[in-house]
C-alpha positions in Angstrom: 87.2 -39.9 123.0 89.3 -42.3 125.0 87.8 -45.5 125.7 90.5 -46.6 128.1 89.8 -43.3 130.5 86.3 -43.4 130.3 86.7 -47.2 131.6 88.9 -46.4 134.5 87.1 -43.1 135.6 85.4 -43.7 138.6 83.1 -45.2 140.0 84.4 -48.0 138.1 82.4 -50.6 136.5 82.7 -54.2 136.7 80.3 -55.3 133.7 80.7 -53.7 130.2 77.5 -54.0 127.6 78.8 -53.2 124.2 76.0 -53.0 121.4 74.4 -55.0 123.3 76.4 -58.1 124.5 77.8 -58.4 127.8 81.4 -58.4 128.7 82.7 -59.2 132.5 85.9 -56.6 133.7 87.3 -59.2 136.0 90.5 -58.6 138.7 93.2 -59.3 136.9 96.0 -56.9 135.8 95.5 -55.1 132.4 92.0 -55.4 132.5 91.2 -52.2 131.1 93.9 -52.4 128.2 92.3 -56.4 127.0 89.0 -54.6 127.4 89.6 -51.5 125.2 91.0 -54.1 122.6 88.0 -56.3 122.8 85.6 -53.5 122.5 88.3 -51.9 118.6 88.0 -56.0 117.8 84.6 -55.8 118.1 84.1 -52.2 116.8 81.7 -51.2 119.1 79.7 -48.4 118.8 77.5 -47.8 121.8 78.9 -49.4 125.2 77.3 -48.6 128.9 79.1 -49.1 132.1 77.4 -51.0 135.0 78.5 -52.2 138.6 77.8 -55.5 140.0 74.0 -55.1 140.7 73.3 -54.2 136.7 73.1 -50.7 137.6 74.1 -48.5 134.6 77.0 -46.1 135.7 77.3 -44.3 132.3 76.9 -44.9 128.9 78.5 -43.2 125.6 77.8 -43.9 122.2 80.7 -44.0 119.6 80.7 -42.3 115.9 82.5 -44.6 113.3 85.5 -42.1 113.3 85.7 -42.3 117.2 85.9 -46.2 117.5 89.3 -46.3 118.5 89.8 -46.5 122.7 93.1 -44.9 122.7 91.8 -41.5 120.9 94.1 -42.3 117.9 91.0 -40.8 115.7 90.7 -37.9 117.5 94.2 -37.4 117.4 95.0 -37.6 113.5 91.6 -35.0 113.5 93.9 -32.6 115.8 96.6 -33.1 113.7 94.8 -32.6 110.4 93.5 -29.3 112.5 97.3 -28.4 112.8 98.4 -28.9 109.8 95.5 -26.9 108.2 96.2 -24.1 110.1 99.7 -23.9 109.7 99.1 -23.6 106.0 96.4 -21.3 106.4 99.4 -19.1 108.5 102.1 -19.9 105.8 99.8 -18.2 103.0 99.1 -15.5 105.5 102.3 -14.8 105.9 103.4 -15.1 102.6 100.6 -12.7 101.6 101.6 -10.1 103.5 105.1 -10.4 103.1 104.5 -10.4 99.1 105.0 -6.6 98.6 107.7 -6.4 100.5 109.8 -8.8 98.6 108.4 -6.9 95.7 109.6 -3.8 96.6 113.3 -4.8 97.4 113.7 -7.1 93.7 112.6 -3.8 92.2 114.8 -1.8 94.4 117.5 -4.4 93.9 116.7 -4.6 89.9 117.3 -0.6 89.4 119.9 -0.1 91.3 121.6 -2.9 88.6 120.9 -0.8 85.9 122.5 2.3 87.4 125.6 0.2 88.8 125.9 -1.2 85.0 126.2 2.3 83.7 128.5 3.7 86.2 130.5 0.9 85.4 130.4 1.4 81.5 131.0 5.7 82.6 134.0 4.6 84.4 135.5 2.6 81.9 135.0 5.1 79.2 137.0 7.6 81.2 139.8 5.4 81.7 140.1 5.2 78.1 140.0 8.6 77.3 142.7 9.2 80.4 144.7 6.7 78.3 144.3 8.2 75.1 145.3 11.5 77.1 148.3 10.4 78.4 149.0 9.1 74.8 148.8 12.7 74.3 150.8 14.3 76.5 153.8 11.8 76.7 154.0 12.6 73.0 153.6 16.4 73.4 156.9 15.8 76.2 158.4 13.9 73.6 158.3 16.8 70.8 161.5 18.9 70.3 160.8 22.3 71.6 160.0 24.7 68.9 161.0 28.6 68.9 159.1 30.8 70.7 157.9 27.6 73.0 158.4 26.9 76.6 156.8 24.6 79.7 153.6 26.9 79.8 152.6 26.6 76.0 152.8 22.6 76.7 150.9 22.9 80.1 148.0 25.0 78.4 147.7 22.7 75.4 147.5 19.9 78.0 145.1 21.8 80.2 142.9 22.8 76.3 143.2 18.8 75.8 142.2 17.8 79.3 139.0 20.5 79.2 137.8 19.1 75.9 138.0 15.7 77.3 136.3 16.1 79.9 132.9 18.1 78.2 131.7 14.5 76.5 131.9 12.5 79.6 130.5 15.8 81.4 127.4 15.3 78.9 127.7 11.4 78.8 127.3 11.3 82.2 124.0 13.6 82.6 122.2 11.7 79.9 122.7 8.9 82.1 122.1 10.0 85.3 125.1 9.6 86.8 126.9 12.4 89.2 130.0 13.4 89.2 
């Protein structure tokens, strides 16, 4: 609650009884600002507003964690309200979005494995295209032999190429990779 509002609301008082001791407003500027510090000095707990006849215009009593006139209480309560619900909403959130994350590690996580064995797939058939090339430059490179022409050599190199190709063929099924 704040003491300073509850002062000025009207009809304004011009005597102020806190626990029991009295306590004139007077005129003067700032009145209500020396009075809400007198009454946090004094740590009053139940104050009531009167006019000039003694008349009681209100009254309130304060709890210990309400003392302070300019609602400073109340506002660390609100803010300690705030802060427990945003972490209520953080773990909410989190929560929910748990699975989610789950899924796309795991999605992330295999499609590692398969990119790591396409990778090792690809660089086992650049070897044997090396080796194959090996083969060939060195079939170009033999003298030709009787009975021997371009076709002979381009059958051999087609045989060569087939046989080749059957391990990677079978490599590559084992570990789920398409050609």
């Amino acid at each position: 609650m704040n003491i300073g509002q509850w002062l000025r609301k009207s009809p304004q008082p011009s005597v102020i009884e806190a626990d029991g001791q009295k306590i004139e407003v007077g005129n003067k500027g700032g009145k209500w600002r020396d009075m809400v510090l007198t009454l946090e000095s004094m740590g009053a707990t139940r104050i009531v507003a009167m006019d000039n006849h003694g008349s009681v215009l209100r009254a309130v009593t304060l709890e210990e964690e309400h003392v302070s006139a300019s609602g400073k209480k109340e506002d660390e309560s609100e803010l300690q309200t705030f802060a427990r619900l945003l972490a209520e909403g953080y773990e909410k959130g989190a929560k929910v979005q748990q699975p989610l994350l789950d899924n796309a590690m795991s999605f992330i996580e295999r499609q590692s494995v398969r990119l790591a064995a396409a990778e090792r797939e690809v660089e086992r058939l650049r070897t044997v295209i090396q080796k194959l090339q090996g083969d060939l430059i060195q079939l170009k490179a033999l003298p030709p032999t009787e009975g021997s022409n371009d076709m002979m050599q381009a059958v051999l190199a087609g045989f060569l190429q087939a046989q080749s190709q059957q391990p990677a063929a079978v490599e590559a099924a084992k570990n789920g990779v398409k050609k």
